[in-house]
N, C-alpha and C positions, 0 to 999 in steps of 0.2 A: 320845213318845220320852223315855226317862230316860239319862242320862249322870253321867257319876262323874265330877268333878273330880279330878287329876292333882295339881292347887297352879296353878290360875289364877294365881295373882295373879305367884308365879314363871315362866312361864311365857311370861305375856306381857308380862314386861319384859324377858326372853332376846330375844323376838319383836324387841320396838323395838329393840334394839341389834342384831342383825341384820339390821332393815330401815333404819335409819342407816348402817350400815357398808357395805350392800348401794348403798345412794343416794349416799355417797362414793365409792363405785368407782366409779361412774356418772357423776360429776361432776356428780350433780343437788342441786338444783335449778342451773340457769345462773346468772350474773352477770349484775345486771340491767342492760341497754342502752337503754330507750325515755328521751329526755330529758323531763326534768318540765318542765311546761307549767302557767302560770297567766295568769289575766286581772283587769283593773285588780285584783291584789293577791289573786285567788281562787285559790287549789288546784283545780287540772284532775285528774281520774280520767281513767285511760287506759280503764279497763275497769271497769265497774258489774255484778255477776252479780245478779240478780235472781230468790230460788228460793236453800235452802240444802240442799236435798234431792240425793239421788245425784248426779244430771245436775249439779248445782251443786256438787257438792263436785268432783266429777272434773273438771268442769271448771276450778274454780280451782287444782286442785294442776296440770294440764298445761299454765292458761299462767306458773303459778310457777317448774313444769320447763323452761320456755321463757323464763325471765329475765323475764317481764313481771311486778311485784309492787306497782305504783300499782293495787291491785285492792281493789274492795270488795266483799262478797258480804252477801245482805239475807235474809231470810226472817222472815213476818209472823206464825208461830207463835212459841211459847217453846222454849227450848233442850230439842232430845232427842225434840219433834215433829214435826220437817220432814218434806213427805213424807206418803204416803199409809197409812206401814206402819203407825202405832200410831194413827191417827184414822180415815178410812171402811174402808181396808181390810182384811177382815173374813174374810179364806181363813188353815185352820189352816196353812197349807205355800206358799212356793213352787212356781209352778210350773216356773220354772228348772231344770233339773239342779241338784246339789249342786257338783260341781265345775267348774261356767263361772266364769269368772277375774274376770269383771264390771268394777269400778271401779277392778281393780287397777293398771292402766298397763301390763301387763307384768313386775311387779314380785313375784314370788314371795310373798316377805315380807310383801305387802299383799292376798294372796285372801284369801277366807271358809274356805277350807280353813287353810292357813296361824293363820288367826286361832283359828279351831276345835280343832285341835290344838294347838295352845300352852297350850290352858287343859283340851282332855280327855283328850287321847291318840289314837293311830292306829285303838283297838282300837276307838273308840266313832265316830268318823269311818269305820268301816268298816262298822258297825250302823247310822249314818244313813241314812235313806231320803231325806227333803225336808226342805227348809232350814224348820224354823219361822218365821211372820214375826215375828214379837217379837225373834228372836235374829237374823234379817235386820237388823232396826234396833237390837239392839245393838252389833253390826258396823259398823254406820254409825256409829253414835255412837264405835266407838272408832279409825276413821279418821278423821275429824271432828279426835279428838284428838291420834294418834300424825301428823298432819301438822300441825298445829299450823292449821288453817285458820279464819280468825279471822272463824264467819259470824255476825253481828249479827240478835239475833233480836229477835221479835218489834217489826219495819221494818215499815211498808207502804211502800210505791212507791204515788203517787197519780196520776204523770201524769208524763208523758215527756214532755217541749215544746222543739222546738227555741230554742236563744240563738246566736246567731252561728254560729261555727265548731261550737258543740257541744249535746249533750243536757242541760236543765235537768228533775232528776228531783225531785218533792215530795215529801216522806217524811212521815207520824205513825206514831203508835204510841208505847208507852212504851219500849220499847228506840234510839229514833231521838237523834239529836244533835245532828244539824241540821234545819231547817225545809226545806231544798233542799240539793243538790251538782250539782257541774257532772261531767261527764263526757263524752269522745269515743266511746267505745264504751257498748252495753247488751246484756247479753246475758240473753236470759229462758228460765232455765230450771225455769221454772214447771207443768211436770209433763203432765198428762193433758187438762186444762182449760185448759193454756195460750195455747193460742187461741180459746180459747172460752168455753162455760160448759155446763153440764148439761142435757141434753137432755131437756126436757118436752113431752109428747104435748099435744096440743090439747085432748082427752076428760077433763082433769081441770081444766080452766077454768071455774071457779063450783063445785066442792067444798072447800067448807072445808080451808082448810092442817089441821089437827087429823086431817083424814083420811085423809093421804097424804104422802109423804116420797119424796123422790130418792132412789137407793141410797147419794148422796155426802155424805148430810146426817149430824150426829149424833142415831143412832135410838135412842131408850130401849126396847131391846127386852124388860125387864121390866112393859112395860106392853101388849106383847101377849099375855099369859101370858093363856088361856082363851078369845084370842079367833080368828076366821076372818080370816086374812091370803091378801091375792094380791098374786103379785108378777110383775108385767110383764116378757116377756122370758127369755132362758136361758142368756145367755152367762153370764160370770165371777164378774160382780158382783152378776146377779143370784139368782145360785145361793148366794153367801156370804152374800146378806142371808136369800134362804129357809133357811138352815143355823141362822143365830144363831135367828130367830124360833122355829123348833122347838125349838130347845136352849133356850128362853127359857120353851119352854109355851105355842107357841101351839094351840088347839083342831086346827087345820087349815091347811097353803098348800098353795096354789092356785097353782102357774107358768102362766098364759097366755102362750101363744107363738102367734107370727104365722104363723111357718112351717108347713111342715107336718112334716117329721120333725127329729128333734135333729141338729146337726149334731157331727161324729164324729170329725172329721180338721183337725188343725192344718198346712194349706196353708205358711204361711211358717216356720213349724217347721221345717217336712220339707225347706226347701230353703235353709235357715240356713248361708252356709258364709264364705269369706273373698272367696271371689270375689264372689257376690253383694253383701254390704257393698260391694266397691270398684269393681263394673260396675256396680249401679242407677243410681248418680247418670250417670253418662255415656250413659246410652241413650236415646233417642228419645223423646221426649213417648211417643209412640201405644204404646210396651213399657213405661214406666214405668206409665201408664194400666193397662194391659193386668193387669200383674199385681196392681195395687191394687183395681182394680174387683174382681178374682175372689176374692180374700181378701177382698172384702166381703160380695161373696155368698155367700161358702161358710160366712163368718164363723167366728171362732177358736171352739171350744167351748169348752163350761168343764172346767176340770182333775177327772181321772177322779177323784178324791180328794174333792174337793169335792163332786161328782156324786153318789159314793155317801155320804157326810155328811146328804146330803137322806135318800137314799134308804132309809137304815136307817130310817128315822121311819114307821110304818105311815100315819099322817095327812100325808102327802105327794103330790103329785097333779102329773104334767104333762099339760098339754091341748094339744094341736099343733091348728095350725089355727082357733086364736081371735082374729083382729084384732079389737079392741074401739072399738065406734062409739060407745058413748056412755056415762058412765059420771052417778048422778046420786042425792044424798042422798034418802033418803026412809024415813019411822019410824025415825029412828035405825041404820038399815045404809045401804053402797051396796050400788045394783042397776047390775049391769053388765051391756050390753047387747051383744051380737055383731054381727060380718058376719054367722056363718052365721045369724042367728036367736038363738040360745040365749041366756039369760040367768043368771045366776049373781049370788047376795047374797052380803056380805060385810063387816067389820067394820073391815078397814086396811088401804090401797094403797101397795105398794111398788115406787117406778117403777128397776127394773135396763135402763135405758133406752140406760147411756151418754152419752158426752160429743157433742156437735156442736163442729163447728169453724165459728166463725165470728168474724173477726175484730173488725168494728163490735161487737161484743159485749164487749168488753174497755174497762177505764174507761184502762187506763195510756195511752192513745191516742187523749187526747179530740179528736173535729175531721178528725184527717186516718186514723183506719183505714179508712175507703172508698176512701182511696188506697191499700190495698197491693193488688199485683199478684196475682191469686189462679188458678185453673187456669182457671175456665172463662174467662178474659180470655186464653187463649193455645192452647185446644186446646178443639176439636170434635171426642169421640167418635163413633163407629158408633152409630147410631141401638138397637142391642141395648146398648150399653155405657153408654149415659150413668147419669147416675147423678152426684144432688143435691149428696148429702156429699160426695162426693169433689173436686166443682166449685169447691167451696167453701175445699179448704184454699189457703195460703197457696200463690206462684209464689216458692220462694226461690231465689237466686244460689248459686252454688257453697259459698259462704263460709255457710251458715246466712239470710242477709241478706234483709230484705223489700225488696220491687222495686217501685216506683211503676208504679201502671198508667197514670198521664200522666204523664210526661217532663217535669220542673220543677215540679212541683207539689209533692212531695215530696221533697226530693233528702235531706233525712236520715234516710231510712227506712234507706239504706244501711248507716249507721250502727246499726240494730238487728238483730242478730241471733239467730233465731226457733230455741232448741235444746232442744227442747220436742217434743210429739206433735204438734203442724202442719209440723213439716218432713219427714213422713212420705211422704209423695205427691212431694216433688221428692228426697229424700234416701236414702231407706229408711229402716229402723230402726235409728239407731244415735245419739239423742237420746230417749230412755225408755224401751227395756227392758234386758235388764241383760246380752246377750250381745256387744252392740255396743257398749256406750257409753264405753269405752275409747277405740274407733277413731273413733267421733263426736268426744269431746273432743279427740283427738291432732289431728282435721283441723280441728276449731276453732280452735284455739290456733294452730295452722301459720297457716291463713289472717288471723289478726289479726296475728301478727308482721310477717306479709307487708302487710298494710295502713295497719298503723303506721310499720312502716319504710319505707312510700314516701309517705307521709304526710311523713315526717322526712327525705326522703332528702337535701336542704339541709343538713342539720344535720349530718346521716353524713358526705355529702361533707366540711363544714368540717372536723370530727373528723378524716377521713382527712389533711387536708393538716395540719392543728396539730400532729399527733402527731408528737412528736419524741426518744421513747426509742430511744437505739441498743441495735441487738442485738447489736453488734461494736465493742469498745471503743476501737479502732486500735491495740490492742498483739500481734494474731493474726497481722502479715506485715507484708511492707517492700515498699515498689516499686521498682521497679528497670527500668535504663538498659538497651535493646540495644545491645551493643559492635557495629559493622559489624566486620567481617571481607573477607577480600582469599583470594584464590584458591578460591572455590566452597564454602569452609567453610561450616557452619549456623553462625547468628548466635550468642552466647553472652550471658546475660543479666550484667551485672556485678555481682561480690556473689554470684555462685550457681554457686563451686565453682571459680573462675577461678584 
């Protein structure tokens, strides 16, 4: 896509003064209310956001809009790479539509259209097809700025450990300031992996790392230039990483798929609406189940755009129907060996494999993640439905919140709340992708204020009886005497017309 700048720079600083003017009519952000808390002499955080990417910026501007502002937000890259979009993720376009409202809040002044036009004009926004992802995350990057949201990079979070009343978080990293901070609240919005980690097939245990690469790794794909690459899989990511490889020079890829035909139809796409967002969470174990299982099996496909990206490449190859049983170094290639029989040589394995969600997998939770409350500790599918990964994600509370699968073993798990791709299975989709995550964060935000302020509600009460600014200054009316009166007359007040 080519686009003519208008006068960016003019453009979108109209923008910001129209979305300041727009958030004072608003009355946003609130007036902050949570009272500040500390221990023997420490600074308490009400709220730690963990994650400085989308989910984490939107979240921290809705509970800003919410008056909560004891807020830190961390992320363990460098400024400008948070986020998936300029590090693994590797597709030339969104698959989004162009004009879903995303991170905006509601706020005009803050879509990606909005943003778009201010710097190229209507003419060029209406020649757009798909959102490039590079200028996805310049967007970000200049929401980031135009709300002033203060995320601290390159943080690690090493460990979340309960202290008393609250969470004691370890931090390194060169951007860190402190060795620890204390905090009530955590909120991890830590992305695609964030309950988990990367999903690795068994069949490449004892192949040299040198020969094989996750889709989520960084891959020098100038160094498969001439050679025979396969890459595992067909969904999203695995079709972006077959895309770069050819565009890099590779001699050949290879898709091995497990299934047997590509799948064609984006199931929760097609049934994307408002209702859904705000009746998933309220339905039944066995209907939540119900529709998550079948979007796993139907699985999302990859966006048509990416699809034919492969496909223009005449040394491009999909093979349906090759679960791969054993893969294994030998002269210098691997030999990769089938269910069905077949076998196929090959030069670099790229696993588009996918995340797992597993929580015990995660370091920020050393000790006690076997306590969080997960699906299959509350629901037994239909013998046709079951189904591993999905067992697997997290059981959260209404609130985002992990839930102790024993009662006192845990009790500040509560305290963590999971807004991330593991709150998928009790929440829907509206913590990581980009049509819901407005109304994710608005119910997050809601749900903490709610938790904080009954948390505090002591304190409120006090507040309520100390306040003592009149709103009537006693100069607005007089009191006055009723005159009795004699023969059935109405009373008459004295002083009022007598």
């Amino acid at each position: 896509m080519s686009v003519i700048a208008i006068d960016g720079a003019a453009g979108l600083a109209a923008l910001r003064e129209r979305l300041h003017h727009d958030l004072s009519l608003l009355e946003l952000p609130a007036k902050a209310w949570v009272p500040p808390r500390s221990v023997n002499g420490e600074h308490i955080h009400d709220i730690v956001i963990v994650g400085g990417g989308m989910c984490g910026l939107v979240a921290y501007f809705a509970l800003k809009c919410g008056g909560m502002r004891n807020v830190r937000i961390f992320d363990r890259n460098p400024a400008g790479r948070e986020g998936p979009w300029v590090t693994y993720a590797r597709m030339e376009t969104l698959r989004s539509p162009k004009q879903l409202a995303g991170p905006a809040f509601g706020i005009g002044a803050l879509t990606f259209r909005a943003w778009f036009t201010a710097q190229f004009g209507e003419a060029a926004w209406n020649a757009l097809d798909k959102i490039p992802r590079p200028m996805w995350m310049d967007y970000l990057r200049w929401y980031r700025k135009v709300l002033g949201i203060p995320v601290e990079n390159e943080v690690q979070v090493d460990s979340i450990l309960p202290e008393g009343d609250y969470l004691r978080l370890a931090l390194s990293g060169s951007g860190a300031r402190e060795a620890s901070i204390l905090a009530r609240k955590v909120i991890m919005a830590t992305g695609r992996d964030g309950t988990g980690i990367p999903n690795i097939p068994y069949f490449v245990a004892g192949v040299p790392k040198s020969c094989w690469a996750h889709s989520s790794e960084d891959i020098d794909f100038g160094t498969l230039k001439g050679k025979r690459v396969v890459v595992v899989g067909v969904g999203a990511s695995a079709v972006d990483n077959s895309a770069e490889a050819l565009d890099a020079g590779a001699a050949e890829v290879r898709h091995l798929i497990r299934r047997k035909e590509m799948p064609t139809i984006n199931k929760m796409m097609g049934i994307g609406s408002f209702g859904f967002i705000s009746g998933f969470p309220e339905l039944p174990d066995e209907w939540r189940w119900r529709f998550m299982h079948y979007s796993f099996v139907t699985q999302t496909p990859s966006p048509r755009g990416s699809t034919l990206r492969v496909s223009r490449h005449s040394n491009a190859y999909f093979h349906f129907g090759k679960a791969i049983e054993r893969v294994e170094r030998s002269g210098g290639e691997l030999l990769i060996e089938m269910r069905d029989g077949s076998r196929l040589a090959t030069d670099f394995l790229i696993l588009g494999t996918g995340f797992t969600v597993d929580p015990l997998a995660r370091p920020e939770m050393p000790g006690y993640a076997g306590e969080i409350l997960l699906w299959k500790d509350r629901y037994t599918p239909p013998e046709d439905m079951r189904n591993r990964e999905l067992a697997n994600f997290p059981y959260l509370d209404s609130d985002f919140a992990f839930q102790e699968r024993t009662p006192g073993k845990a009790p500040w798990l509560r305290h963590i709340h999971c807004f991330n791709y593991g709150a998928t299975a009790s929440l829907g989709k509206v913590s990581g992708d980009i049509p819901g995550i407005s109304e994710g964060a608005q119910w997050l935000a809601r749900s903490l204020a709610a938790r904080l302020y009954a948390e505090d509600v002591a304190i409120h009460w006090q507040g309520m009886l100390d306040y003592d600014k009149p709103e009537l200054l006693g100069d607005e009316w007089a009191a006055s005497e009723i005159e009795e009166t004699v023969g059935g007359g109405a009373p008459r007040a004295v002083g009022k017309g007598n």
